[in-house]
C-alpha positions as a Markdown table, in Angstrom:
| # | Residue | x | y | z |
|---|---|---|---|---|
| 1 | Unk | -10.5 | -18.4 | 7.2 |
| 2 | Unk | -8.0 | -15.3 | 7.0 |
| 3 | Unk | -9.6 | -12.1 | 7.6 |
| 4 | Unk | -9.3 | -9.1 | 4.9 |
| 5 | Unk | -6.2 | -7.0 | 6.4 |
| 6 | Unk | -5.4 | -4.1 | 4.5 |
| 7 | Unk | -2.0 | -3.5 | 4.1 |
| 8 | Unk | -1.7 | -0.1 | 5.9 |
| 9 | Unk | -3.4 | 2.5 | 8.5 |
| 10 | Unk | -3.2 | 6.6 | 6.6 |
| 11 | Unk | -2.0 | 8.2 | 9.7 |
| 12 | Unk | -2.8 | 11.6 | 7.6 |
| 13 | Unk | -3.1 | 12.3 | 3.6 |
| 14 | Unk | 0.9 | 12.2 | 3.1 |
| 15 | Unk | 1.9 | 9.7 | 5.7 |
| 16 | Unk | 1.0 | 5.7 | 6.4 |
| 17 | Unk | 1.6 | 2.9 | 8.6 |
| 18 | Unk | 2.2 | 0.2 | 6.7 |
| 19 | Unk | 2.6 | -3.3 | 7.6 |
| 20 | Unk | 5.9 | -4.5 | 6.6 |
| 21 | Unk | 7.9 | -1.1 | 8.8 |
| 22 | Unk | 8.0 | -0.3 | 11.7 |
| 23 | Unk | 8.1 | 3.4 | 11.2 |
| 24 | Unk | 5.4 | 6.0 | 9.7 |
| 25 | Unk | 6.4 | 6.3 | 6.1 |
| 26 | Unk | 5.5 | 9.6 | 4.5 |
| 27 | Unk | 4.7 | 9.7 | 0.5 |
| 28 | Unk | 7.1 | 11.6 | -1.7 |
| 29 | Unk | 5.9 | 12.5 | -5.1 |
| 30 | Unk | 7.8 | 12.3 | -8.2 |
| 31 | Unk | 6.9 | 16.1 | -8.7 |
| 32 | Unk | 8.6 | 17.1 | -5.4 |
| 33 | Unk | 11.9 | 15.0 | -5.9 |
| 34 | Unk | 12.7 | 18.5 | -9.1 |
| 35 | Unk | 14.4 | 15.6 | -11.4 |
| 36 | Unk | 16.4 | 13.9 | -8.7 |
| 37 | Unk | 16.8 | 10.2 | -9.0 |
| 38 | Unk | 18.4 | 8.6 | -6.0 |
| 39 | Unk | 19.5 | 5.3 | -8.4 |
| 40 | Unk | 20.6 | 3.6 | -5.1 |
| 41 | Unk | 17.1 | 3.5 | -3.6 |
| 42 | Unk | 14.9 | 0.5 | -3.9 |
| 43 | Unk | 11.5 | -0.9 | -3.2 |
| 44 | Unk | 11.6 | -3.0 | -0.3 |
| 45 | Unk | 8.7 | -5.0 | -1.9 |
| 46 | Unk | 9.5 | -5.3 | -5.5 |
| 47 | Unk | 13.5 | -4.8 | -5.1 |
| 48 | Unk | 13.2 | -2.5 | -8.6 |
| 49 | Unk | 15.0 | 1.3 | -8.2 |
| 50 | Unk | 12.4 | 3.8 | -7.2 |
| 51 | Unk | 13.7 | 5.8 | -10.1 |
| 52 | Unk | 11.2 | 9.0 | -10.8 |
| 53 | Unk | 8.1 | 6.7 | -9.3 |
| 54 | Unk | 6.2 | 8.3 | -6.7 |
| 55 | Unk | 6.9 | 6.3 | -3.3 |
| 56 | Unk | 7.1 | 6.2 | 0.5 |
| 57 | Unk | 10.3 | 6.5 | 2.4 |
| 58 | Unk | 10.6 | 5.9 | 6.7 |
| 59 | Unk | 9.8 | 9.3 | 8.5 |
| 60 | Unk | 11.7 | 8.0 | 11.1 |
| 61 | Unk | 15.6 | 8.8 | 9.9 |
| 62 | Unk | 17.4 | 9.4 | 6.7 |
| 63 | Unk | 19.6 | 6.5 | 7.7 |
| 64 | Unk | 17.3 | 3.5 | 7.8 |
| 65 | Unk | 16.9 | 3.7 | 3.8 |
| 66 | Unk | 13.8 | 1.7 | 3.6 |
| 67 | Unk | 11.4 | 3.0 | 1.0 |
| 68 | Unk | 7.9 | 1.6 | -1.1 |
| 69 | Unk | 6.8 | 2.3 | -4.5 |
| 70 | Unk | 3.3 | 3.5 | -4.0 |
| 71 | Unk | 1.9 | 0.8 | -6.0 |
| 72 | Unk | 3.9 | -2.1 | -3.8 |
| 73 | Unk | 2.5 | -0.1 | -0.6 |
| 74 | Unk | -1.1 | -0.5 | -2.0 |
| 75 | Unk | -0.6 | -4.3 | -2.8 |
| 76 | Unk | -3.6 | -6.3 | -1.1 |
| 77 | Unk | -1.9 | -8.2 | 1.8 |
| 78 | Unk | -3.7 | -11.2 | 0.7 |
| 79 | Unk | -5.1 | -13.0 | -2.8 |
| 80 | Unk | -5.9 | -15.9 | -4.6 |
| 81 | Unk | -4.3 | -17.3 | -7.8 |
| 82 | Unk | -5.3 | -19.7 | -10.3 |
| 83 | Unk | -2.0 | -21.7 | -9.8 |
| 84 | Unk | -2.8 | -22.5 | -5.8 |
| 85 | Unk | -5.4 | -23.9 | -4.0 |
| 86 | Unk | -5.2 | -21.2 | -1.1 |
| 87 | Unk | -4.9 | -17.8 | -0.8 |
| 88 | Unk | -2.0 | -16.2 | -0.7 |
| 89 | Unk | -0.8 | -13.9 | 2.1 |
| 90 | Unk | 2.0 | -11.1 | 2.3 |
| 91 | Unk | 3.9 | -10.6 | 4.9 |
């Protein structure tokens, strides 16, 4: 039987630790980016542009580039679906 994980610790109410990174990733809001959209910056989860979605981005350097839509950071880690027997696990 797999256990209920949720798919990140809030290290504070701007910043998480989730799963799938290594680093802390800290949660930019569409109303602080002042119109920019960064068109070369995809969800790690979903591989769609972040666009003017609210999303997290590593804390740890500009350079390592690895960002989440806040709705694929929120994504249960595991489910079940009508189409399989078993429940289904991200990782």
């Amino acid at each position: 039987e797999l256990k209920d994980v949720h798919p990140y610790e809030a290290i504070d109410e701007n910043m998480i630790q989730h799963f799938s990174h290594e680093h802390h990733l800290r949660l930019v809001l569409n109303e602080d980016s002042n119109g920019f959209v960064d068109k070369t910056r995809c969800c790690q989860a979903c591989s769609f542009p972040i666009q003017s979605d609210d999303f997290y981005r590593c804390n740890h350097s500009e350079d390592c580039g690895f960002s989440l839509h806040q709705r694929c950071a929120n994504l249960p880690r595991r489910t079940w679906s009508l189409l399989h027997p078993h429940p289904l696990t991200l990782k």
